[in-house]
C-alpha positions in Angstrom: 90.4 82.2 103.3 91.7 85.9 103.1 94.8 84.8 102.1 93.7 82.7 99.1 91.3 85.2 97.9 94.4 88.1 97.7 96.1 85.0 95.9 93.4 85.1 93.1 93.2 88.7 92.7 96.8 88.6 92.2 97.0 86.2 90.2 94.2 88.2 87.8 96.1 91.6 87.8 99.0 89.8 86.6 97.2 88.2 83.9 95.7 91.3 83.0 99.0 93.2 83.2 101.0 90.4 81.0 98.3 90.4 78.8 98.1 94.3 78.5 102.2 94.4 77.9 101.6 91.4 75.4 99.4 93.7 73.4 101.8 96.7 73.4 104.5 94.7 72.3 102.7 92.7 69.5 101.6 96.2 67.8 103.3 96.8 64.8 104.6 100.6 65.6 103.4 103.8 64.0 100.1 101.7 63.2 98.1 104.6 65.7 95.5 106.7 63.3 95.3 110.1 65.3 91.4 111.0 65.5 89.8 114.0 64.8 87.0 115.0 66.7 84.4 114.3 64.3 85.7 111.0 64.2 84.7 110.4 68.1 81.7 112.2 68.8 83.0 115.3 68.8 83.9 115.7 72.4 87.4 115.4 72.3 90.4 117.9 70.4 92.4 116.8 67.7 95.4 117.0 69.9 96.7 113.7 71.1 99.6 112.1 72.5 101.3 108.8 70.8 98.3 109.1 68.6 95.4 108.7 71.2 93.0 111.2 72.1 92.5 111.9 75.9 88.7 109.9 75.3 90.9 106.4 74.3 93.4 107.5 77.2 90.8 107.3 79.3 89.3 104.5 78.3 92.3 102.5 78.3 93.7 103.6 81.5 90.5 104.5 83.8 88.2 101.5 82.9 91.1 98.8 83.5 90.1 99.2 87.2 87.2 101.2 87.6 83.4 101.0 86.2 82.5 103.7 84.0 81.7 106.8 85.2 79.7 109.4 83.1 82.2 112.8 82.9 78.7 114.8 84.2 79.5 112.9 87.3 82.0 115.1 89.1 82.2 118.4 88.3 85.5 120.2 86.6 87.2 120.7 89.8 86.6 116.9 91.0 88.1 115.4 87.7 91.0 117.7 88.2 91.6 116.5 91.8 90.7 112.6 90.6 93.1 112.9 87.3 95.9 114.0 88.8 95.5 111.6 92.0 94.9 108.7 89.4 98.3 110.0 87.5 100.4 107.9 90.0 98.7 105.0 90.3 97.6 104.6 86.6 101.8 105.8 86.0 100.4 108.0 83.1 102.4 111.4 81.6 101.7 114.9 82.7 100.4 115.3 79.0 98.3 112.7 79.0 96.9 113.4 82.3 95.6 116.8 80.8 94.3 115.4 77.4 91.9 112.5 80.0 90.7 116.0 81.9 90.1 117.9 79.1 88.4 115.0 77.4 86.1 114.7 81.1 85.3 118.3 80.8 84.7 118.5 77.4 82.0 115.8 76.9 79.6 117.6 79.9 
């Protein structure tokens, strides 16, 4: 029973990772539109990397796997610790790793 069950969630993750890849590849590049920060709210900078601000980086790389979790839930120091723990499994840059945290901090 265990055995088919990992089988399944396997099988998902791939999907979701082919499907994620397919979606990279089929973007025509340099169609990315930096945001400002009025753009988004206002809680993020204007700096971004490949074009995303650390609010989409988030998005796209935290809420693949995780529910969403307000930034006023941990405080500055927790997100700092939970970022950079998350930067190996998520396989994200040491830049985009500090655009998510100031993003988290920033929106409190």
């Amino acid at each position: 029973m265990i055995r088919i069950l990992l089988r399944c969630i396997l099988a998902a993750w791939l999907l979701l990772f082919a499907s994620a890849t397919w979606n990279l590849l089929a973007e025509p590049k340099g169609n990315h539109k930096q945001k400002t920060a009025t753009e988004s709210g206002g809680a993020v900078s204007n700096d971004s990397y490949m074009g995303l601000t650390g609010e989409e980086l988030w998005s796209n790389n935290c809420l693949r796997c995780h529910n969403i979790r307000p930034p006023t839930m941990y405080t500055n120091a927790q997100w700092d610790v939970i970022v950079h723990h998350m930067r190996l499994r998520a396989n994200i840059t040491g830049q985009e790793q500090r655009l998510i945290v100031e993003f988290l901090k920033s929106a409190k």
